[in-house]
N, C-alpha and C positions, 0 to 999 in steps of 0.2 A: 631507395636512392639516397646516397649520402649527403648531407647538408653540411656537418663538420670535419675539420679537417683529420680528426680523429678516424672517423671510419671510412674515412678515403683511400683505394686500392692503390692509388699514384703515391701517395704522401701521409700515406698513416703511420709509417716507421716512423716518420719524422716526430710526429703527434702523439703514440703512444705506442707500448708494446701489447704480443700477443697476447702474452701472460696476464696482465692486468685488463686488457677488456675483455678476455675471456669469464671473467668474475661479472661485469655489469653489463654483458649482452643478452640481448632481450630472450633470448631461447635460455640459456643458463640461469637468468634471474628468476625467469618462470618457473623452471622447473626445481630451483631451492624455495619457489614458495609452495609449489604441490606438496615437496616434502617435508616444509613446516606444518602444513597443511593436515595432512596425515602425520606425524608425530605428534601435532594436538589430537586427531580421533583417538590414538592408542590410549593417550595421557586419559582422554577424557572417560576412555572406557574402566582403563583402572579405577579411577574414583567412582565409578557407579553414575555417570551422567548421558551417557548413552551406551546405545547395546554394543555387547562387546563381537558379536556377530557382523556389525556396521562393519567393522578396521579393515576385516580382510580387503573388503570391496574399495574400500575409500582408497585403500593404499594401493593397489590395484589398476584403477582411475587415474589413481595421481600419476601421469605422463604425459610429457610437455608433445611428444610424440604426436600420442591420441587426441589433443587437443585441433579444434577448429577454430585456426588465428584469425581465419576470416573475421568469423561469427565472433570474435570477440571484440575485436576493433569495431564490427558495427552496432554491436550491444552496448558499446560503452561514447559511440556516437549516439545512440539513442537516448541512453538513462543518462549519461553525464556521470555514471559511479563507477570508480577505478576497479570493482570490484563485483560486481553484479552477472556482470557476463559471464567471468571465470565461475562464478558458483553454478548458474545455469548450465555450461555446459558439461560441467563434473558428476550435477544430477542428472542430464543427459545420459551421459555415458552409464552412470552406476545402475545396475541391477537392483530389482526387488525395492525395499524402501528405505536401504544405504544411504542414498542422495539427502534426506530430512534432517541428517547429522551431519553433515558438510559444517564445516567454519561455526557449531554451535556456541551461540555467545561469544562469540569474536566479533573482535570491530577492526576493519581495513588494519590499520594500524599496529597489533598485535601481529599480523604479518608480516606486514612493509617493513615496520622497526628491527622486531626481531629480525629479519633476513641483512635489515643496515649493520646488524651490530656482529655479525656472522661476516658477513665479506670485509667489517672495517678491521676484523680481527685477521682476516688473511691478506689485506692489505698489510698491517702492520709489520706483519713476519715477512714481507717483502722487501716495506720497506727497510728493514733491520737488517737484514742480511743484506743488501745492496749498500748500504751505508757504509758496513765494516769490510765490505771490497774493495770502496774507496778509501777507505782509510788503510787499509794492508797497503796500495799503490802510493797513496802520500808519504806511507812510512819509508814506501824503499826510497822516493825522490828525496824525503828530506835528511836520510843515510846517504844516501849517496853525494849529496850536494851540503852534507853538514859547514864545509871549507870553501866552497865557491864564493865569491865576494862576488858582489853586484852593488850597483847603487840602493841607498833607500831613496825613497820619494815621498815627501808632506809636500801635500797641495800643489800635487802634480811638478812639481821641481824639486832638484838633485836634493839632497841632503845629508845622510851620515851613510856610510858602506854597512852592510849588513851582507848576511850571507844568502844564498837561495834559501837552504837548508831553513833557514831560520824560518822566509816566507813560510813556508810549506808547514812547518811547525804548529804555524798559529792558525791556518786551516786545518789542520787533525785535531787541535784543541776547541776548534769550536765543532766539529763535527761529532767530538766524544761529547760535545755539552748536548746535540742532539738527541746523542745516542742514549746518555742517562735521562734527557726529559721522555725519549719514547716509552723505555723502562716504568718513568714515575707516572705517564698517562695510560699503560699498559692495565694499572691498577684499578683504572676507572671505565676501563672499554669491555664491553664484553656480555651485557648485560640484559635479558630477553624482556621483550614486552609483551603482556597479558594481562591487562586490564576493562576491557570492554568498554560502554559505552563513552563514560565520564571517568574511567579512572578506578571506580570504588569496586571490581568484580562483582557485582550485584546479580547477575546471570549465574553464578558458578555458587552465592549462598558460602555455609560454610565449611564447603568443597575447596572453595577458591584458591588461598593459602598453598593445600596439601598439591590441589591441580598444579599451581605455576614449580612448585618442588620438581615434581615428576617432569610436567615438558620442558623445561628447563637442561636439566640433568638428559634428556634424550639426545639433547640439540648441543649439549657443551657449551652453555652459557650459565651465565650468574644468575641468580633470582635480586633486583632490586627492593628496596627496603620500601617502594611506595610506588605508583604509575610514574611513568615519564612522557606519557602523550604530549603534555603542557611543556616538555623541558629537552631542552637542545643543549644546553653546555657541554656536554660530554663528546657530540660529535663536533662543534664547533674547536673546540678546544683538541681534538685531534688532530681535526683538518688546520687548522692553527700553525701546528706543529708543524703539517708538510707545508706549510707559506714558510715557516722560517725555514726549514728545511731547502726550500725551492731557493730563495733569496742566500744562501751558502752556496750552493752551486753556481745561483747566478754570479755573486759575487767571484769565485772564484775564473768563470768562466771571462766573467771581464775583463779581470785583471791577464789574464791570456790574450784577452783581445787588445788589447792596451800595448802590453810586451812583444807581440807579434807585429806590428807597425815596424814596417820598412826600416827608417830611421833610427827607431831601437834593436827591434829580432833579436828579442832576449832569449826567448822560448819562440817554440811554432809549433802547429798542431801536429799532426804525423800528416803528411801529403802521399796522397795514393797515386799509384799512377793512373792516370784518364780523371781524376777529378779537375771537374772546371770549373775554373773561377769567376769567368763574366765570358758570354755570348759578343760583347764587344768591346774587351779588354783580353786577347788572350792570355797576357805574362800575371794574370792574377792570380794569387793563391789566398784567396777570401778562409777567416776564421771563422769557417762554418759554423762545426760544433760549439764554440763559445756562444757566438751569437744567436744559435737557437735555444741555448741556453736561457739567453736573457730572454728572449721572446715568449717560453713559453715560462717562465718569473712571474713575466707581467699579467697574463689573463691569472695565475694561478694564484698572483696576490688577490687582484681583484674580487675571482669566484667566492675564494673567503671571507672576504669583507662582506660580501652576500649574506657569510650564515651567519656573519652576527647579528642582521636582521632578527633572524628567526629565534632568539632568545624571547625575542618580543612575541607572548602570544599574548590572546583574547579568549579568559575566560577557560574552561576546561578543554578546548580543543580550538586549534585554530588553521584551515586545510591552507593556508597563504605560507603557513612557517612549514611545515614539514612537507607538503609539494613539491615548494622549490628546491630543498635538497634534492628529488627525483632529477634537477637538470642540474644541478652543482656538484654533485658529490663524486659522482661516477666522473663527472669530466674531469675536476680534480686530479681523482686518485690515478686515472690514465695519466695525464700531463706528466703527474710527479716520476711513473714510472720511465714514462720517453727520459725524464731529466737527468736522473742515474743512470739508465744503463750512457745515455752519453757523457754523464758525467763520468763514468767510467771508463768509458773508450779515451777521453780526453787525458784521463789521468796518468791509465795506463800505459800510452802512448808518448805523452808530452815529450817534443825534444826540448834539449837545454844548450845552449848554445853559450856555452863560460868564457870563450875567448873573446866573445862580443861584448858579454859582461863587463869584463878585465877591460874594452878597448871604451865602454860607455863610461867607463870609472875616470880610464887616465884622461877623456875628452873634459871632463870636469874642471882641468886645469889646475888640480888641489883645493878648489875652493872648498868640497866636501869635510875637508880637514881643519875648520876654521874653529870647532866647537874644540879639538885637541890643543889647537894654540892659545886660544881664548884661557884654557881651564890652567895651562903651563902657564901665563903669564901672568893670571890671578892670584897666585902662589906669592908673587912678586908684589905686586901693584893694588890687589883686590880685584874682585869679580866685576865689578861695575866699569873700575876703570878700564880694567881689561878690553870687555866688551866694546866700548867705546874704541879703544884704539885699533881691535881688530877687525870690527868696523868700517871706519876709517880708510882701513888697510885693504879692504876685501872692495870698498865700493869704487877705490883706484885700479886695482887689477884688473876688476871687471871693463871700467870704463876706460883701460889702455888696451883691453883684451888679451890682457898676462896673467900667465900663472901666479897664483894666491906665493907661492914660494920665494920668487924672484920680487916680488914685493914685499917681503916682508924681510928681506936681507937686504935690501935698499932702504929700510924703515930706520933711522938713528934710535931711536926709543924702544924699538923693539931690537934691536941687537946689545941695548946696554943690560939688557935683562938675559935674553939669549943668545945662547954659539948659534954658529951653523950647523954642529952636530946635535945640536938639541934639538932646530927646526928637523934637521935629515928623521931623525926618530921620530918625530911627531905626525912625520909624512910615509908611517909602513902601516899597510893597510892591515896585515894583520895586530900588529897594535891597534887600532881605531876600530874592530869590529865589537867591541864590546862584549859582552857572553854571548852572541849569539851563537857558537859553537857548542856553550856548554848547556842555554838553552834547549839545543836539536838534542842533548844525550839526553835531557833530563825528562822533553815530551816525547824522547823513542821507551825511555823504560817506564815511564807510566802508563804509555797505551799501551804497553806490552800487558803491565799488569792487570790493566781492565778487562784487555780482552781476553783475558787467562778465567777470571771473575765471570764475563760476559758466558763465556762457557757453562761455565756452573750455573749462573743464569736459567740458560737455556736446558739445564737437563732438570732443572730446578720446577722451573712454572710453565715451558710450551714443550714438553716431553709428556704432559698426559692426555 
């Protein structure tokens, strides 16, 4: 029976995709830990620490299939150990005296860990490739929209004209700043754990070393320079990444939900047909996708802030810190996944609506243009004075409800210094957009270039 909204049959597209909990559901996690399971007997058989006769049967065994989930949930209601059932019922199952070598000198955690640093590595490639899908779809909006003028906005009021193109720019630049941290934390994920009780392989002798070599290399992980029972950074600092990751999306999704308001409809989501917006509003067209965006931002900062709890342990093992990733991590990494593919759908889709743009610009009355007159008249007078006079100038128009223009051609002091055709020039928007155009060329052929790089990348270090 489902409790979260995650694996809710109604509402779990919402919460997360298939793809991603397919990796953290309870049948698939099992059965990548039988198969860690058995890739240590092999391991263990090489180095001469159990009979190498044992593997067949262990490996054999290991199926999530054959398992009795009953008898494991009630074994593990009884002992209270995550771990105790599962081994029971594997010597159940195995032949002859196969079952004696089960999990030898492993401790819960050489499991658990190792199978975290396996899915957080097929996470990654997920999320890496979902990332530069949105960023292919931001490139075409911010090509496409490189010359759309729109308002900018500080502190939620009108301010200089910028372009879309330009928005959209500064979201692929922080998206590519994601995409090189995944890269730089890629370096550090990856990494199997087999240490046993306290850390020091004491069980394994001076076997130990050569063993983590071999199961390591079976499994396609790193061998670490020391145990990491005691130490969390490295998944903290992933899942890190998907918080800022999540908060990019959010961020942009809000700004959708912001521009999408009646009043502005600068942008709108794509509207389908039979989508409904309120049960007792029919004319709504609610910004869905944005806002589930930010909705799921919020638990997904949160879960995080959770694991930086678990840096904090106690001593050579501590079950409070690495437990609770068992209910952090998986939700997480679902979450993130819901977040992109709608961040996708949203991107991919997004209408633009530029004559609304053009019509919120000229509502502005010209006052947007105050920093151009201000800087022409400084030339004259200085900057200060300037400022002062156009000022002055800008808090009369407001307060008669006129245009910045027609006031300032009424101004005696300001037309001893300027014509009218000096004001007429000062008030074309493509003068006043500043490089934002050449901005959008300069981040369309740099993401070009990375992603050219990203390629090589990939054939580089996730092609083996």
């Amino acid at each position: 029976m489902p409790v979260h909204m995650i694996d809710s049959k109604i509402y779990g597209n919402a919460w997360g995709t298939d793809e991603m909990r397919a990796m953290f559901d309870e049948i698939p996690r099992t059965q990548a830990w039988l198969e860690i399971i058995s890739s240590l007997a092999e391991a263990q058989a090489e180095v001469g620490l159990i009979p190498s006769e044992a593997v067949a049967e262990i490996r054999r065994i290991c199926d999530v299939d054959k398992l009795d989930m009953d008898f494991l949930r009630e074994r593990y209601d009884q002992t209270g150990h995550s771990m105790h059932g599962l081994i029971q019922e594997l010597m159940k199952l195995c032949e002859d005296s196969a079952g004696e070598w089960i999990y030898y000198g492993a401790t819960v955690q050489d499991i658990t860990d190792t199978w975290t640093s396996m899915v957080l590595l097929k996470v990654w490639e997920i999320v890496f490739r979902d990332l530069r899908k949105i960023e292919h779809e931001l490139l075409v909006l911010a090509q496409k929209h490189r010359d759309t003028p729109m308002l900018g906005r500080t502190h939620g009021q009108s301010a200089l004209p910028i372009t879309f193109g330009f928005k959209v720019s500064i979201w692929i630049r922080e998206i590519h700043r994601h995409l090189e941290r995944m890269k730089d934390t890629h370096k550090r994920m990856g990494y199997g754990q087999l240490a046993g009780g306290v850390g020091s392989l004491s069980a394994f002798g001076k076997k130990g070393l050569k063993l983590q070599s071999i199961f390591f290399e079976k499994l396609g992980l790193r061998t670490p320079d020391i145990a990491w029972i005691s130490v969390r950074d490295n998944q903290a600092e992933f899942l890190q990444l998907l918080s800022m990751i999540s908060s990019t999306l959010d961020k942009v999704g809000h700004e959708v939900y912001s521009l999408q308001r009646p009043e502005i409809s600068e942008v709108n989501e794509l509207f389908l047909k039979g989508t409904v917006g309120s049960i007792t509003m029919p004319h709504k067209r609610n910004p869905e996708l944005s806002e589930h965006l930010g909705t799921l931002a919020r638990l997904i900062r949160h879960n995080t802030n959770c694991l930086n709890e678990n840096l904090v342990h106690e001593h050579e093992r501590d079950g409070r810190s690495w437990k609770s990733e068992w209910g952090l991590i998986g939700t997480i990494c679902v979450m993130v996944g819901a977040q992109l593919h709608l961040g996708y759908i949203l991107c991919s889709t997004l209408q633009v609506n530029s004559e609304k743009m053009m019509a919120n610009l000229e509502a502005a009355k010209g006052h947007i243009f105050s920093e151009g007159i201000m800087l022409a008249l400084a030339r004259k007078i200085g900057k200060q004075s300037a400022h002062d006079l156009v000022y002055m100038v800008a808090m009369t128009a407001q307060k008669e409800n006129r245009s910045l223009k027609s006031c300032l051609a009424d101004n005696k002091k300001v037309m001893e210094h300027l014509s009218i055709d000096d004001i007429d020039s000062l008030f074309d928007y493509k003068l006043q957009l500043g490089l934002c155009p050449q901005f959008v060329d300069q981040i369309i052929k740099l993401t070009h270039t990375s992603r050219e790089s990203d390629q090589q990348y990939f054939e580089r270090y996730l092609s083996k």
